[in-house]
C-alpha positions as CSV (number, residue, x, y, z in Angstrom):
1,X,0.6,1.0,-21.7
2,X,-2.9,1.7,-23.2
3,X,-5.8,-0.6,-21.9
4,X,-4.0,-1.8,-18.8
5,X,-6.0,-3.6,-15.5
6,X,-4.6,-1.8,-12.5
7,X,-5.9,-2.9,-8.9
8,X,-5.5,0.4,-6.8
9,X,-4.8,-0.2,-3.3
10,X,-5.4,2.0,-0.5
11,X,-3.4,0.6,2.2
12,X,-4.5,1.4,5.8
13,X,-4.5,3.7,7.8
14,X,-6.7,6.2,7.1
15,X,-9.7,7.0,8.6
16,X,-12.6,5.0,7.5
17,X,-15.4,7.4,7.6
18,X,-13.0,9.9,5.9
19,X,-11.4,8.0,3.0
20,X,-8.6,10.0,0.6
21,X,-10.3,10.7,-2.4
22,X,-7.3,9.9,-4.8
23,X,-9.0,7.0,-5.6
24,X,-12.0,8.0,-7.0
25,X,-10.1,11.1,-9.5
26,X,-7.8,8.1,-10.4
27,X,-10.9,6.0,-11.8
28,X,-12.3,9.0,-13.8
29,X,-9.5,9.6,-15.5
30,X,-7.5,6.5,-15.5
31,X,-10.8,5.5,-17.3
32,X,-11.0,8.5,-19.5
33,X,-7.5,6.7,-21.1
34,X,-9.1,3.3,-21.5
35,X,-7.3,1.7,-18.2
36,X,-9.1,-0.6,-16.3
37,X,-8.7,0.9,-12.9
38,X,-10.2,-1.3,-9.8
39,X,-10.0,0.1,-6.3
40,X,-9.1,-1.7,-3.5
41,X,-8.9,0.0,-0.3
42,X,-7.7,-2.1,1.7
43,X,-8.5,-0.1,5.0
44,X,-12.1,-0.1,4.5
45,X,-12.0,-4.6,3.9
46,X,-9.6,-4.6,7.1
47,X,-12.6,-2.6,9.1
48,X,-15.2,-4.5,8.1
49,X,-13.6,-7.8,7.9
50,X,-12.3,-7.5,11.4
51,X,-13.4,-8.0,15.0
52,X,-13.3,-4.5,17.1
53,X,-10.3,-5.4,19.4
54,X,-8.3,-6.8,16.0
55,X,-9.6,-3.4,13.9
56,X,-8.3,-1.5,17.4
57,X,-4.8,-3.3,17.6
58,X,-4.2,-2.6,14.3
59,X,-4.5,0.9,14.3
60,X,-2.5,1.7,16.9
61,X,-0.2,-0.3,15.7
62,X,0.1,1.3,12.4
63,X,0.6,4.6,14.0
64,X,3.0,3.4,16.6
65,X,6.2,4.2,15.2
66,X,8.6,2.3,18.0
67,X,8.0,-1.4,18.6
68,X,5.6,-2.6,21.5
69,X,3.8,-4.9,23.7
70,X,1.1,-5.5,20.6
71,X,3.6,-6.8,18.1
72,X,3.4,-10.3,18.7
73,X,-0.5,-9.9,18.9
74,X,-0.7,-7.9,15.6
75,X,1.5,-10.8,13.5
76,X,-0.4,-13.6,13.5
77,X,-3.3,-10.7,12.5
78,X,-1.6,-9.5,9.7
79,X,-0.4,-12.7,8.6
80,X,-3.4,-14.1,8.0
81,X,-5.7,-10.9,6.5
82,X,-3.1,-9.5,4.6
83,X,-2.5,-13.0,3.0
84,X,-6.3,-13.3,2.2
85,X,-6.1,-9.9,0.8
86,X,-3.2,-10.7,-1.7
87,X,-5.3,-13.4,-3.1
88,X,-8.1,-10.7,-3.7
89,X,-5.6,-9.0,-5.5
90,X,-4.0,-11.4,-7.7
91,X,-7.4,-13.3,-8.4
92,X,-8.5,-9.8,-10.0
93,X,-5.7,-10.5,-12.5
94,X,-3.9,-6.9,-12.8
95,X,-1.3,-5.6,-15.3
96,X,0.0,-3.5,-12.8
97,X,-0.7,-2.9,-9.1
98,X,-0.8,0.9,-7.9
99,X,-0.8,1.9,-3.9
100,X,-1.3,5.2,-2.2
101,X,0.3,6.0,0.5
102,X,-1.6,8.7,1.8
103,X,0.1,9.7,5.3
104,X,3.3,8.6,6.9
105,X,0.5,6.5,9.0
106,X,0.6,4.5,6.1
107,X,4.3,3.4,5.7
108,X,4.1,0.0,7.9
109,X,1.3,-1.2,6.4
110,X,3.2,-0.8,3.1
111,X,5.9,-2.0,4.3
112,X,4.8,-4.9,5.1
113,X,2.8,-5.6,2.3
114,X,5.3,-5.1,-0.4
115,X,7.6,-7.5,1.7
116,X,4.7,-10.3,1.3
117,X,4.2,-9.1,-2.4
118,X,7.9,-9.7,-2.7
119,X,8.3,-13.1,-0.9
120,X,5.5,-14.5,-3.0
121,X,7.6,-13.4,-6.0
122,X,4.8,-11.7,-7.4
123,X,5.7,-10.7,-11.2
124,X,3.6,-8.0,-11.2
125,X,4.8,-4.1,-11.9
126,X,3.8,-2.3,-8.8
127,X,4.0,1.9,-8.3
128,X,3.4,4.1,-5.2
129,X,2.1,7.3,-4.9
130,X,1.2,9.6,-2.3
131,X,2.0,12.4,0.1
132,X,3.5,10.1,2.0
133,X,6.2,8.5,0.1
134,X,8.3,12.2,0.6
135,X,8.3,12.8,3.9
136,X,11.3,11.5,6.0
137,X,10.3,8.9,7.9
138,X,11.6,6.8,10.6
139,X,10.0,3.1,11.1
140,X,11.3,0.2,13.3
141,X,9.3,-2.7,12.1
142,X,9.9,-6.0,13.4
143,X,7.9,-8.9,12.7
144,X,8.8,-12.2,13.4
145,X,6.4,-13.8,11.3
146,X,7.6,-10.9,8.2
147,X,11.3,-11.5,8.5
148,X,11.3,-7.7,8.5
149,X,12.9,-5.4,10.5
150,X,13.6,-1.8,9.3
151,X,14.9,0.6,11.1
152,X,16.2,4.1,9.4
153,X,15.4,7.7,8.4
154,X,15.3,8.1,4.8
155,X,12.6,9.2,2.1
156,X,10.1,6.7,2.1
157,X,9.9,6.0,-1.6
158,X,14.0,5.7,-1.7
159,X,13.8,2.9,0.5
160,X,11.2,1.1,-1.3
161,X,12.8,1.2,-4.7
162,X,16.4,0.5,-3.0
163,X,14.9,-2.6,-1.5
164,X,13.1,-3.5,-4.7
165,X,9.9,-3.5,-3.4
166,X,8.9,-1.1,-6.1
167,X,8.9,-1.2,-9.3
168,X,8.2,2.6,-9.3
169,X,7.1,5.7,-8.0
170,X,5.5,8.9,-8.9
171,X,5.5,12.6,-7.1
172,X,3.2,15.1,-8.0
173,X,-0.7,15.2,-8.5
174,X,-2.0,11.9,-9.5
175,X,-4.5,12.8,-12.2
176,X,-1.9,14.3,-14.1
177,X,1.3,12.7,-12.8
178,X,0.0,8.6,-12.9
179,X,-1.7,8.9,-16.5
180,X,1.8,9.9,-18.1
181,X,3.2,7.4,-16.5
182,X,0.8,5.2,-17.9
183,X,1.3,6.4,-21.4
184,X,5.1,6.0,-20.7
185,X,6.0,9.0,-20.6
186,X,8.4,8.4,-17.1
């Protein structure tokens, strides 16, 4: 896989005025091996794209790990920016789409946006990371407007290649872990 275009999402929630640094040691030496690496951190476009009470709802929801009274409010929100967002994505034109799920925080938001990668039939690889893909995790997600509705304890990164959301996923330290899997050597 030598000279790939990877769009590297960082899918919310993480704090915005403390972002995960994976992506920026994935850039240095994804680019060290020729790869094309572009970061998309999707958290960051979702804060400043938003109104304050959408960015709010949002948040709590993503770290709300039982369904509540702001699920109806949150799907129209989420169908529409997450939408806009996949057209970011795709209009970028990647070989491969990487996402970090950085905290358990994160799972939902990944969740639902592999569902919406897979509904569009997107024919695109795409491999998680993260610290979060090996904790157990327990989610009920329903949305309406998703079709989705999850609800189990199980590793995280399991699930999503069970459900073929995934095409992949790697453990370990990126910088090391994610450039082998690049040269095919997973």
């Amino acid at each position: 896989m030598t000279g790939k275009k990877i769009a590297f999402i960082v899918v919310p929630c993480q704090e915005v005025e403390r972002p995960p640094c994976a992506s920026a040691v994935l850039y240095s030496t994804t680019k060290q091996d020729g790869h094309d690496l572009i970061i998309m951190d999707m958290n960051l476009w979702l804060y400043k794209s938003l109104d304050g009470e959408s960015w709010r709802t949002l948040d709590y929801y993503w770290k709300t790990s039982h369904i509540n009274d702001e699920t109806d409010k949150v799907a129209p929100i989420i169908d529409k920016w997450f939408s806009r967002y996949i057209k970011l994505i795709l209009a970028k034109k990647p070989d491969l789409i990487g996402i970090t799920v950085f905290t358990k925080w994160s799972t939902r938001a990944t969740i639902i946006l592999l569902n919406m990668f897979k509904k569009m039939k997107i024919d695109i690889p795409i491999i998680v990371g993260g610290s979060g893909l090996t904790t157990p995790f327990r989610v009920n997600l329903t949305s309406t407007s998703q079709s989705v509705k999850v609800e189990l304890e199980s590793d995280f990164a399991e699930y999503l290649l069970s459900n073929d959301l995934i095409t992949d996923y790697i453990i370990g330290d990126a910088e090391i872990s994610f450039n082998e899997y690049l040269k095919g050597n997973f």
